[in-house]
N, C-alpha and C positions, 0 to 999 in steps of 0.2 A: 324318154327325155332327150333334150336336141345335146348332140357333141357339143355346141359352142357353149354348153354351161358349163364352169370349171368346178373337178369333183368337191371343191371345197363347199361348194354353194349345193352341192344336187344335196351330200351330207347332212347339212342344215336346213335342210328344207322343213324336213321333222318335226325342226325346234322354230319355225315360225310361230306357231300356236298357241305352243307355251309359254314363249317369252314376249310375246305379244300379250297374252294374259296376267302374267308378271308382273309388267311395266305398265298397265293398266291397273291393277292390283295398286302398286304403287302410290299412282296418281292419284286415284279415289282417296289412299287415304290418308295422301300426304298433302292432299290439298285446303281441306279445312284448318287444319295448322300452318301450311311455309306458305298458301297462299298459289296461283294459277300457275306464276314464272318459274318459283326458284324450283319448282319439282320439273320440270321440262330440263333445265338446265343444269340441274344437277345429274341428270339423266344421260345429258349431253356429256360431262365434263367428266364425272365418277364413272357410270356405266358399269357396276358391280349393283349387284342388284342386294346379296349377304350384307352389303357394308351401306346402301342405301335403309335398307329395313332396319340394320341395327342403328345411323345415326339418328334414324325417325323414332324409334323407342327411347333413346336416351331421350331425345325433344319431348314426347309425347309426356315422359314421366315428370318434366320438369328440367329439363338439365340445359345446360349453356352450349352454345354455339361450338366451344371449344372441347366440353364432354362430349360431344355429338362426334366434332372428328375425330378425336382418339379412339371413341369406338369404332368408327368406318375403318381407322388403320389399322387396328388391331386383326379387324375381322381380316383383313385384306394383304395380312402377314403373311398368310399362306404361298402369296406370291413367289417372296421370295426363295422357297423352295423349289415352286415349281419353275422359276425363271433357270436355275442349277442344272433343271433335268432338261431346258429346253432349248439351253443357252448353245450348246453344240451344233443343232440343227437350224441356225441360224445363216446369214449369210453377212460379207461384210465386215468391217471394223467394230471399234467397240462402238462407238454412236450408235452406226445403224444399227446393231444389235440391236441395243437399247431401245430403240425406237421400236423396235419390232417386236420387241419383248413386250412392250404395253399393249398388243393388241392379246397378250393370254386371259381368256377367260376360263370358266371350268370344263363348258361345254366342247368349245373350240380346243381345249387341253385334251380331251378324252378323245375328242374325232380326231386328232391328227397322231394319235399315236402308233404306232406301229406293232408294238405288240414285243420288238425286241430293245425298248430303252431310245428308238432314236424315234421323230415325231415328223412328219411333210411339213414342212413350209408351208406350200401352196396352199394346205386346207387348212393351216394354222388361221390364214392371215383372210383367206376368203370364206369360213365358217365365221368369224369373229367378224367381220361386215354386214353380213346377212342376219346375224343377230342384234350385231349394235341397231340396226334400219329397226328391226321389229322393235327393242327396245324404248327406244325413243319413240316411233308409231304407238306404241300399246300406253307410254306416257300419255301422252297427249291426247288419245283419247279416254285415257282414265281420268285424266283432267276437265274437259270435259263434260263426261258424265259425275263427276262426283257430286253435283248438286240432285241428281236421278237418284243416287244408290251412296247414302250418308254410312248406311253398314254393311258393309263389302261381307264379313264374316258371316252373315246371315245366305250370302249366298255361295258358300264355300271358298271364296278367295285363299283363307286363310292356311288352308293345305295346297296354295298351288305350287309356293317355295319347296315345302317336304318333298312333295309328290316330284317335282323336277326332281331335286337332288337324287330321291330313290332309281329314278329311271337310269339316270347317268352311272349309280355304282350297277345296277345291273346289268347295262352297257360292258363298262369296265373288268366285269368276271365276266361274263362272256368270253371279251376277247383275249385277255391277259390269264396265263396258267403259273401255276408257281408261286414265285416272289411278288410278281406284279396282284394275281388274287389275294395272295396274303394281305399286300399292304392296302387295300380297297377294302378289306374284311375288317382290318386294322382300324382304319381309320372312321369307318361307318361305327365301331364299334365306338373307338375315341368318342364321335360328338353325341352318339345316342347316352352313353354314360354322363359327359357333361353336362348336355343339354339341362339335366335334373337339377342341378347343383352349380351353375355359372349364367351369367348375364347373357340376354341375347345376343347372338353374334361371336360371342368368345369360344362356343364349341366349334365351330369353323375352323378359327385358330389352332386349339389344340388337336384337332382329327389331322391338319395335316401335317403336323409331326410325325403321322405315322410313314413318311414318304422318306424320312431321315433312313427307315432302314432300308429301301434300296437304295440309296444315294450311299451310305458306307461301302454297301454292297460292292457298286459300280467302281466308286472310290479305291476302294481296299487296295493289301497286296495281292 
């Protein structure tokens, strides 16, 4: 791989595939409901893929424009935990932060960490590029084709979300021993127990509660 790639992007390379699949996933079958534009550009604007699938099931069921975002926000709570853990590894005033803070996604959260609580920048903000391109790419061509392939689940789409997420906590134990496994155990645990018994999207939510215990941790006396 040539030097001028920067490691944030060699990282993510991985996850072209996937998330090109995803966002594809997406399109096929959000487009016989919202229609060719709004799934492109929600794709653009949200770029959470947990909180796009969950506002598409509220719609799908029946529900308003406004039950649709509440579910997205809900799913997308998790943020602001992880914005806590990442917020230090930042650079800048509080704006920039903030600015910089909206480029966390999961994957991009899990490649830039370090392993002792602090997370690179660099591969925060350049993993999180290289996925948003594939996202949007794997929209629009799920767009696209959705008139090809009316039932995505017929061809396995519908575990390509789970299947991400698994990769990512195996990632996760890998590289983190300790507290850091714990809370990945934890929290896999959280959504597979919710999943049973809560609305799509809302086990999201609660699994990353479980990040509150190293955050006391960190916190503590």
């Amino acid at each position: 791989m040539p030097r001028t790639f920067h490691p944030g992007v060699i990282k993510a390379l991985p996850l072209v595939l996937p998330t090109v699949a995803l966002g594809g996933a997406f399109g096929v079958v959000a487009t016989p409901l919202m229609g060719p534009v709004a799934p492109i550009v929600m794709s653009c604007l949200v770029f959470a893929g947990s909180a796009q699938f969950a506002a598409f099931g509220v719609l799908t069921a029946g529900g308003g424009v406004m039950a649709a975002t509440i579910a997205g926000a809900l799913t997308n709570l998790r943020f602001l935990i992880t914005g806590f853990a990442i917020a230090p590894s930042l650079k800048g005033g509080r704006i920039q932060r903030a600015v910089e803070g909206q480029t966390v996604v999961d994957p991009s959260f899990a490649l830039a960490g370090r392993g002792d609580g602090a997370f690179d920048r660099g591969v925060l903000l350049w993993s999180t590029l290289v996925q948003y391109v594939s996202w949007v790419v794997g929209t629009l061509a799920g767009v696209i084709l959705a008139g090809a392939n009316p039932d995505p689940e017929a061809y396995g789409l519908d575990v390509i979300m789970p299947a991400f997420f698994t990769a990512l906590l195996v990632a996760e134990l890998r590289i983190h021993r300790g507290l850091g496994a714990l809370v990945a155990a934890l929290a896999a645990a959280c959504a597979a127990v919710s999943a049973l018994v809560l609305a799509p999207g809302a086990p999201v939510a609660v699994a990353s509660l479980a990040c509150l215990v190293g955050l006391s941790r960190r916190t503590g006396p």
